[in-house]
Legacy VTK file of the C-alpha trace (Angstrom):
# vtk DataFile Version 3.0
C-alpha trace
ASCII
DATASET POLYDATA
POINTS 323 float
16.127 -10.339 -20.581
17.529 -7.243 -18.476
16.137 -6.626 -15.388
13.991 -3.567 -16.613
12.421 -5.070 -19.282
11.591 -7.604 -16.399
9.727 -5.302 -14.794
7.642 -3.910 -17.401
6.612 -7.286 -18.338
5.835 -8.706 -14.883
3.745 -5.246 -13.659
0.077 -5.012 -13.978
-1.680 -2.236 -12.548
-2.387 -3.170 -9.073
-4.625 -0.775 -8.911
-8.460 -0.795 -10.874
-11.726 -0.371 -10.337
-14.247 -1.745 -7.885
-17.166 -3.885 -8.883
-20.250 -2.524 -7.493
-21.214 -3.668 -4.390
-23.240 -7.141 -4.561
-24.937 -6.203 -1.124
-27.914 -4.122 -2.131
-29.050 -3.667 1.288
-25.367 -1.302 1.417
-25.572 2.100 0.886
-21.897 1.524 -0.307
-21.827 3.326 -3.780
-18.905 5.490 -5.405
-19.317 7.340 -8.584
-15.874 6.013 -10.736
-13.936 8.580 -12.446
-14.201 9.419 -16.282
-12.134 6.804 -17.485
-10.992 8.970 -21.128
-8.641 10.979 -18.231
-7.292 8.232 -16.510
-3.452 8.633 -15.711
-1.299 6.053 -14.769
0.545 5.409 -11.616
1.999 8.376 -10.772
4.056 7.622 -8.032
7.934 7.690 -9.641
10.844 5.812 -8.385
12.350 7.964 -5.558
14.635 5.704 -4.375
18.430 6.487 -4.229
19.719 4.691 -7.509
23.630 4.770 -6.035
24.744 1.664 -4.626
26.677 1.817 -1.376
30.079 0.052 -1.125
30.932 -2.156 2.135
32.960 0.594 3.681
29.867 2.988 3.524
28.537 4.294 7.116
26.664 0.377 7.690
26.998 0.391 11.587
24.082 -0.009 14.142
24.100 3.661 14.650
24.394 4.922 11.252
22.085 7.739 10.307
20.188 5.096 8.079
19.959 2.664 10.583
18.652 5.202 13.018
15.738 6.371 10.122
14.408 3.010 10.135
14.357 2.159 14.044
12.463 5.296 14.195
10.056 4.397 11.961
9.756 1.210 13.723
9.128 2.400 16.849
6.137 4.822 15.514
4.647 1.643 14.024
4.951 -0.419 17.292
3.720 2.667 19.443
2.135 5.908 17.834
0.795 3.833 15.166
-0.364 0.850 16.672
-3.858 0.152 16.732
-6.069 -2.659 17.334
-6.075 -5.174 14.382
-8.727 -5.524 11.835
-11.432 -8.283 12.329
-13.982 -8.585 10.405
-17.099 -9.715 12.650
-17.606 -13.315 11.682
-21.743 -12.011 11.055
-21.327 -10.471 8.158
-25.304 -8.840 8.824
-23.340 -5.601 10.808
-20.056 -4.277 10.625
-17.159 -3.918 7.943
-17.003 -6.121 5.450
-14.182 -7.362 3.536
-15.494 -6.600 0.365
-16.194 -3.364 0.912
-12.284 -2.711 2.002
-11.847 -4.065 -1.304
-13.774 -1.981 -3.122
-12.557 1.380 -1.397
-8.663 0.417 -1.790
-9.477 -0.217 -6.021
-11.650 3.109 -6.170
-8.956 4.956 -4.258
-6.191 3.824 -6.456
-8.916 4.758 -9.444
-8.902 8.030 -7.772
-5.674 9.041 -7.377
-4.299 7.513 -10.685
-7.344 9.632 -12.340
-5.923 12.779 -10.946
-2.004 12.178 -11.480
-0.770 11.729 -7.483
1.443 9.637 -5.639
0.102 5.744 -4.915
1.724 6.240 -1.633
-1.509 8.567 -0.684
-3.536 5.062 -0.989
-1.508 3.377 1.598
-1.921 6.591 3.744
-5.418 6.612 3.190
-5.832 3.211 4.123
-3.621 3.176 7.103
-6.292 5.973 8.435
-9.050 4.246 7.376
-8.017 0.413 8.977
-6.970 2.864 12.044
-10.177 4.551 12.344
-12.591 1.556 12.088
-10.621 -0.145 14.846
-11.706 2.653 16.907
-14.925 2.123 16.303
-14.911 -2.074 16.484
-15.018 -2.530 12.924
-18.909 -2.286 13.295
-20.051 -0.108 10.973
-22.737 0.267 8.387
-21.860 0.975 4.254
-22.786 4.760 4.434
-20.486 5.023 7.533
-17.724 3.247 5.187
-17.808 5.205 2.341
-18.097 8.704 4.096
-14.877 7.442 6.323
-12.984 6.305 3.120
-14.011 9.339 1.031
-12.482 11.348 4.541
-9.205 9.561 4.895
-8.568 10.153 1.086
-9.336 14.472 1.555
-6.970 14.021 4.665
-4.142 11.881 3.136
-4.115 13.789 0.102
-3.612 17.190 1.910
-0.627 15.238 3.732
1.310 13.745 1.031
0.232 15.835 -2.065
1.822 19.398 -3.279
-2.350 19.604 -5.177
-5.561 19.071 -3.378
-8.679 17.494 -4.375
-11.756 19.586 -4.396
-13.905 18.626 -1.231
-17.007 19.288 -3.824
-15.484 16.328 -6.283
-14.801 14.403 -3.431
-18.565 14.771 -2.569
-19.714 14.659 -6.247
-18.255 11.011 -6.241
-20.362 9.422 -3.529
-23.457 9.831 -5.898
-25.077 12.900 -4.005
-24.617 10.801 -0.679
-22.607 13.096 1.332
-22.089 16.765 0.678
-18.684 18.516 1.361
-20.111 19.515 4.948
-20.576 15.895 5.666
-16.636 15.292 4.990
-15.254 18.298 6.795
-17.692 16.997 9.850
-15.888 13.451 9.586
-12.470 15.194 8.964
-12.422 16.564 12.737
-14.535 13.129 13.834
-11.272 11.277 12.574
-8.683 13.485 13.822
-9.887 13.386 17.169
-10.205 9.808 17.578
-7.080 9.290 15.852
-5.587 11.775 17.925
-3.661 14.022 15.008
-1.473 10.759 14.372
-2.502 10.656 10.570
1.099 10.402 9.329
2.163 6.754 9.738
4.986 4.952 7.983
3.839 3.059 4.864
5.276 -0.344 3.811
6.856 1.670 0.513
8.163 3.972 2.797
10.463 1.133 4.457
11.232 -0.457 1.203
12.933 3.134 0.261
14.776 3.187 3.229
15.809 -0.930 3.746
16.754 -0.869 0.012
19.723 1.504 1.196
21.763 -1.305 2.709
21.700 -3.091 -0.461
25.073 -2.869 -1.499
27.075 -3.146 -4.717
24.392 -3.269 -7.394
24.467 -1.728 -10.552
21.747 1.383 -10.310
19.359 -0.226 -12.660
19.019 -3.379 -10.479
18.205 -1.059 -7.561
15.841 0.620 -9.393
14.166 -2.576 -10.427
14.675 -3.860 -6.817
12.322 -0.679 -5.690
9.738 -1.025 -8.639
9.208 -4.580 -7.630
9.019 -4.666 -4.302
6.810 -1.387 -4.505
4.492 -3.366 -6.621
3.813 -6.315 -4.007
3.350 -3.975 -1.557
0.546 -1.801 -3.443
-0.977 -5.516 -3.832
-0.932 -6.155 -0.040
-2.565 -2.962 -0.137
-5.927 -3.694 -1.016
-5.804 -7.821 0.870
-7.146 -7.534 4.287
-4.583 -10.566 5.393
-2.028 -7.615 5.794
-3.744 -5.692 8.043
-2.696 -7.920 10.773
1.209 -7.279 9.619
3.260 -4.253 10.673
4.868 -1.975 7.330
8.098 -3.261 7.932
7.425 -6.877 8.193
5.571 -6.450 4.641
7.900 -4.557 3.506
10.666 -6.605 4.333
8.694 -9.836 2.964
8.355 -7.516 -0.349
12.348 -7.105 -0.746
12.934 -10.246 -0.327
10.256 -12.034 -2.901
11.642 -9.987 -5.454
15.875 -10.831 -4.344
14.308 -14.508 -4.717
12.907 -13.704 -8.503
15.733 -12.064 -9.376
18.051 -14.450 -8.122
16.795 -16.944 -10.299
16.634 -14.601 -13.295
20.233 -13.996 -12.814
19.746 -10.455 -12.019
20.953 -10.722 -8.642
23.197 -13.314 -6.742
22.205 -15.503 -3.671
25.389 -13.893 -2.211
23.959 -10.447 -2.668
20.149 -11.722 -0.740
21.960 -13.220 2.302
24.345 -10.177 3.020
20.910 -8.484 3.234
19.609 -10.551 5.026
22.715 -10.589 7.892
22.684 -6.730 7.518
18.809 -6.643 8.751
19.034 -8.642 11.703
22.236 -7.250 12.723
21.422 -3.506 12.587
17.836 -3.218 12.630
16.791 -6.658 14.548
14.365 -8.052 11.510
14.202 -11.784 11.034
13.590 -12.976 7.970
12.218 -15.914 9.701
9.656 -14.091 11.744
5.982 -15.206 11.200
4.849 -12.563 10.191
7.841 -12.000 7.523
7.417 -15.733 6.479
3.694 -15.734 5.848
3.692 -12.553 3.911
6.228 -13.543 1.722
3.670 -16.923 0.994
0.715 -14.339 0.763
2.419 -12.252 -1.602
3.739 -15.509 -3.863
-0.112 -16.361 -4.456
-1.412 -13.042 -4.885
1.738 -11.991 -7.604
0.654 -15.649 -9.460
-3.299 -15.056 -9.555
-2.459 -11.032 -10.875
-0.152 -12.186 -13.686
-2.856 -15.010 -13.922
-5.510 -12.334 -14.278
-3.124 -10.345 -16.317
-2.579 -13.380 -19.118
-6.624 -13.175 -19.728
-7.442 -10.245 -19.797
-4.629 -8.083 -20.556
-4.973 -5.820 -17.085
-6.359 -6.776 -13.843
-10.129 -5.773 -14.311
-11.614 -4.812 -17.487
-13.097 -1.416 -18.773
-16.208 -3.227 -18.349
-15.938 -3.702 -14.728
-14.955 0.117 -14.212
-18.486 0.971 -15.152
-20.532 -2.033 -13.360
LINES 1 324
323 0 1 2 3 4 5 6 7 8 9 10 11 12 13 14 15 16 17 18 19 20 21 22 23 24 25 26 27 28 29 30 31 32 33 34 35 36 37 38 39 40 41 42 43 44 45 46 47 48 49 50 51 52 53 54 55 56 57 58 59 60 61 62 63 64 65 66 67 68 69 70 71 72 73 74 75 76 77 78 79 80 81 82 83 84 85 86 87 88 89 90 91 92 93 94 95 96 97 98 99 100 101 102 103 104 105 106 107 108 109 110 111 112 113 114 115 116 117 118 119 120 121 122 123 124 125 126 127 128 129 130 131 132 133 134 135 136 137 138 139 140 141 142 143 144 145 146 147 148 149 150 151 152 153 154 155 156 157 158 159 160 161 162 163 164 165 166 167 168 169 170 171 172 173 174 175 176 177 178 179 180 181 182 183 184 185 186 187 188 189 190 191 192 193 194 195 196 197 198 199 200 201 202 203 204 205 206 207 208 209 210 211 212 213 214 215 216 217 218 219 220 221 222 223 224 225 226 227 228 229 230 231 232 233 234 235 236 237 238 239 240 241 242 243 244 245 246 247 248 249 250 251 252 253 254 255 256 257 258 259 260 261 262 263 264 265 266 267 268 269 270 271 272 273 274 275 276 277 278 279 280 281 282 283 284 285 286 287 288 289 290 291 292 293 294 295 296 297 298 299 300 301 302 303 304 305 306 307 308 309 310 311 312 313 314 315 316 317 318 319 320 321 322
């Protein structure tokens, strides 16, 4: 089986729709899209499909090289925040469910109206970012207004279209009105100090992906699609919130060298120069903690999605969309 065909086969939407929220007490309600529009992913394959040869620019200071330590450093400094935590009384505060819930809808959301799945991961970066400011104590209304917020802000970073603040508004059931989300806009920006541009776990797949070297353009492709995949997965698990882009993106690339390695697709030989690349330009161990238990994270979620995926044909059913 060729390596795209692989792909296609192994790929369920990592995306969906939320169940409605169990906790009635929560105010924590969005209205889903109209499922007859629903597009599909919409973020495209951006990565460079060439395939460097060994006597390519591969040194420490190589413009790629320097690309990625920058990112790093944002991540480590600009970007660094306190960690998510969900209070272990579940009575007040943030729950885990209802991170859930907004990562499905907002991948409902921006699937429904054709943009990039890379506006999730911005809109979630915001959103862990901006709860850690506040303790991670906050009620369901406070929740949803906040994820309805980061989504308005991330799509005017990362889109070329905008969505409406009135839709926006329209799909918190009457909740909030397009006031209350320009009000939160400047609420976030303020405590987040204009620093609403962070680098995304995709975004350091695209760039790592460039020191793979000698593969045939349809592996790297794969390679991308893959690895992009497990990441949008992380996405929505709160056990990667306590893991920096890189290391999850790192733990992404190198699940999928393992899969492919044993398909055939790639060779072992191919994985380790990788690997030896990593830590000798850009200082990441593949045997860091956090590397090492992402890449076990991501084994059991990919099994219980193509689980999920063997029942049921996608990862929720049209059924759930409307529950």
């Amino acid at each position: 089986m060729g390596g795209s065909r692989i792909v296609a086969a192994i790929m369920p939407d990592a995306g969906g729709n939320p169940r409605a929220s169990d906790d009635k007490n929560s105010s924590f309600e969005f209205s889903p899209p109209s499922p007859q529009s629903t597009a599909a992913s919409a973020m495209e394959c951006d990565c460079d499909t060439s395939s460097p040869h060994r006597d390519a620019d591969m040194s420490t200071n190589s413009p790629m090289a320097e690309v990625v330590r920058t990112m790093m450093k944002q991540e480590d400094n600009v970007y660094a925040y306190e960690r998510y935590r969900p209070p272990e009384c579940q009575t007040v505060g943030i729950k885990e469910k209802w991170r859930q819930d907004i990562c499905h809808w907002t991948y409902s959301v921006v699937d429904h109206f054709d943009l990039s799945r890379e506006t999730v991961a911005i809109s979630l970066s915001l959103f862990d970012r901006y709860m850690a400011t506040l303790g991670n104590d906050c009620t369901g209304s406070i929740a949803l207004l906040t994820s309805l917020t980061t989504l308005f802000v991330a799509v005017k970073i990362n889109e070329t279209k905008n969505i409406h603040l009135r839709t926006l508004a329209d799909l918190s059931r009457q909740q909030f009105t397009s006031k209350d989300i320009e009000k939160m806009e400047l609420k976030l920006l303020k405590a987040l100090s204009w620093q609403v541009n962070p680098p995304t776990s995709v975004a350091f797949v695209h760039h790592l992906l460039k020191f793979v070297t000698n593969v045939h353009p349809s592996v790297r492709r794969d390679l991308f699609e893959l690895s992009r995949y497990l990441c949008e997965l992380s996405l929505c698990d709160i056990f990667f919130c306590d893991r920096k882009p890189s290391s999850v993106a790192y733990a992404a690339i190198l699940n999928v060298f393992d899969f492919m390695s044993k398909s055939h697709i790639t060779s072992s030989r191919t994985r380790k120069r990788f690997v030896a690349d990593m830590k000798s330009l850009l200082h990441l161990q593949h045997c860091d903690p956090d590397v090492v238990e992402s890449c076990s994270r991501m084994q059991e979620m990919f099994a219980s999605s193509l689980e999920l995926y063997a029942q049921d044909g996608s990862l929720l059913s049209s059924q759930d969309i409307m529950e």
